[in-house]
C-alpha atoms as a printed R data frame, in Angstrom:
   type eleno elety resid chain resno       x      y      z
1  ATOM     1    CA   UNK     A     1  21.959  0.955 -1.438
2  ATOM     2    CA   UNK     A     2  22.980  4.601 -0.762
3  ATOM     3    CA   UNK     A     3  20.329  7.416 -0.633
4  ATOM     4    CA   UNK     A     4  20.945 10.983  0.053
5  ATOM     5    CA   UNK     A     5  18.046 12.346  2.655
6  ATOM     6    CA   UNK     A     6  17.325 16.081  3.058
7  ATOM     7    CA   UNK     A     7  15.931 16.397  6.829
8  ATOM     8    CA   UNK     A     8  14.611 19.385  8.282
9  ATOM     9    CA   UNK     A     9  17.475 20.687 10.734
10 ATOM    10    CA   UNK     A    10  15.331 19.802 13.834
11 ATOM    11    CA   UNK     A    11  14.902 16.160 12.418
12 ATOM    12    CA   UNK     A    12  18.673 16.024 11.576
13 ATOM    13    CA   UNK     A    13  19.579 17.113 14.890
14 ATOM    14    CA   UNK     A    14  17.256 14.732 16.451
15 ATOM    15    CA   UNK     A    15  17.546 11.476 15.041
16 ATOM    16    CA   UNK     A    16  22.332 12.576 15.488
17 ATOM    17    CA   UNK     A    17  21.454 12.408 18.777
18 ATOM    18    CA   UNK     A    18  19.732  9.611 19.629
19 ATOM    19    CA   UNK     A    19  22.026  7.484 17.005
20 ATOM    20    CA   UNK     A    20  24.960  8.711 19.264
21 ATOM    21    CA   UNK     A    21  22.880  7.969 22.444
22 ATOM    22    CA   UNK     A    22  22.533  4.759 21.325
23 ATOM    23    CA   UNK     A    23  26.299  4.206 20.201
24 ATOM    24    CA   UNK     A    24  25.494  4.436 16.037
25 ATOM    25    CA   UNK     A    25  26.126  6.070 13.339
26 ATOM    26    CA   UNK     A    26  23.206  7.964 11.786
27 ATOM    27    CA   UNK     A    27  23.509  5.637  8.591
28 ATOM    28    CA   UNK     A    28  22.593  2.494 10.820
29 ATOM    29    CA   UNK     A    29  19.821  4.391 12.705
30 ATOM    30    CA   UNK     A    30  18.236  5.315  9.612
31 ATOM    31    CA   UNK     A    31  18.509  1.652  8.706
32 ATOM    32    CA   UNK     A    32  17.248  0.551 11.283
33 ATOM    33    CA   UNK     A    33  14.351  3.006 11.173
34 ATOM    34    CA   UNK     A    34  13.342  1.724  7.476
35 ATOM    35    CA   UNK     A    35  14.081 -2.057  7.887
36 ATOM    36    CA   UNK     A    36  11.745 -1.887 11.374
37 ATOM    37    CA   UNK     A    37   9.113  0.230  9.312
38 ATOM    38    CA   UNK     A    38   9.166 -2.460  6.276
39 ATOM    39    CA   UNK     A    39   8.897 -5.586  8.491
40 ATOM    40    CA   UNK     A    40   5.503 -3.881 10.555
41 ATOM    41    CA   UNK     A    41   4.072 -3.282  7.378
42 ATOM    42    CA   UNK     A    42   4.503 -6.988  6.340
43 ATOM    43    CA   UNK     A    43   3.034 -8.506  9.106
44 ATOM    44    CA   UNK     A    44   0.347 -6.245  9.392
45 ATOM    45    CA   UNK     A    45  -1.914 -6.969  6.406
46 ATOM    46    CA   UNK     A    46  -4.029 -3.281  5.206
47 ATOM    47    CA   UNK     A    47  -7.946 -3.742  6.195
48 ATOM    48    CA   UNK     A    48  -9.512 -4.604  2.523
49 ATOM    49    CA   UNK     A    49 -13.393 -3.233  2.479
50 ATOM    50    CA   UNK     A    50 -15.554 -5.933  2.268
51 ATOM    51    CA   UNK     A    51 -17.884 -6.068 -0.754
52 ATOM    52    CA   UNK     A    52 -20.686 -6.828  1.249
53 ATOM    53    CA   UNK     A    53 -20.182 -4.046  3.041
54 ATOM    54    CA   UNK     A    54 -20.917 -1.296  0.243
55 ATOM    55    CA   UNK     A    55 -23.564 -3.688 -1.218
56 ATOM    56    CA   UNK     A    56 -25.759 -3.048  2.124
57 ATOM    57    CA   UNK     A    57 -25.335  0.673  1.540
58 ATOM    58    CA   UNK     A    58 -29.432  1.957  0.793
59 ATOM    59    CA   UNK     A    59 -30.738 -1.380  1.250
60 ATOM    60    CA   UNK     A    60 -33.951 -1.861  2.813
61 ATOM    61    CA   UNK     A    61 -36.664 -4.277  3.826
62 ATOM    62    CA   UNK     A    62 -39.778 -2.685  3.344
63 ATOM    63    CA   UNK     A    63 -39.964  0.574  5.405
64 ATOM    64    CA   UNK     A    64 -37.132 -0.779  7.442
65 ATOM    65    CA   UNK     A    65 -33.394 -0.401  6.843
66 ATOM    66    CA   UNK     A    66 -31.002 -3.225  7.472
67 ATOM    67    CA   UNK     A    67 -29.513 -0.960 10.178
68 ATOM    68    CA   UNK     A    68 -32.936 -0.858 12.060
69 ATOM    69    CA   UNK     A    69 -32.650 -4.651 11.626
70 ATOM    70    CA   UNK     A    70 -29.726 -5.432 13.033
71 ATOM    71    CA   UNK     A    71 -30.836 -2.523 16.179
72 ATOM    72    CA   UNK     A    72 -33.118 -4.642 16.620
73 ATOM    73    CA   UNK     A    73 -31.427 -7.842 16.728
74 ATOM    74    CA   UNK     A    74 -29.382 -6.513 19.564
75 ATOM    75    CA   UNK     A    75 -32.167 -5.816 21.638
């Protein structure tokens, strides 16, 4: 697939250099850059709120609240 990218100069300038640092052409640093990116954000799944979670919001016991509760667990 071919995709034009419009970089800041700064950026361009940047990422020339270390492609040439590291003996590639900006095209496979790019590459590189996006495959890497894709494959970390496949193995790391995105934290899904639990439902449990909200339902707790406001709940109480009485005059205590669950978070008093728990406080008190811990001691």
């Amino acid at each position: 697939m071919n995709i034009t990218l419009n970089l800041p100069p700064d950026i361009e300038r940047d990422m020339l250099a270390e492609a040439q640092a590291r003996g590639l052409s900006l095209d496979e640093l790019v590459s590189e850059v996006v495959i890497a990116r894709t494959q970390i954000r496949q193995q790391t799944p995105s934290p899904r709120p639990s439902r449990l979670w909200d339902l707790r919001k406001g709940l109480r016991l009485g005059d205590v609240s669950i978070r008093e509760l728990i406080s008190e667990g811990r001691e």
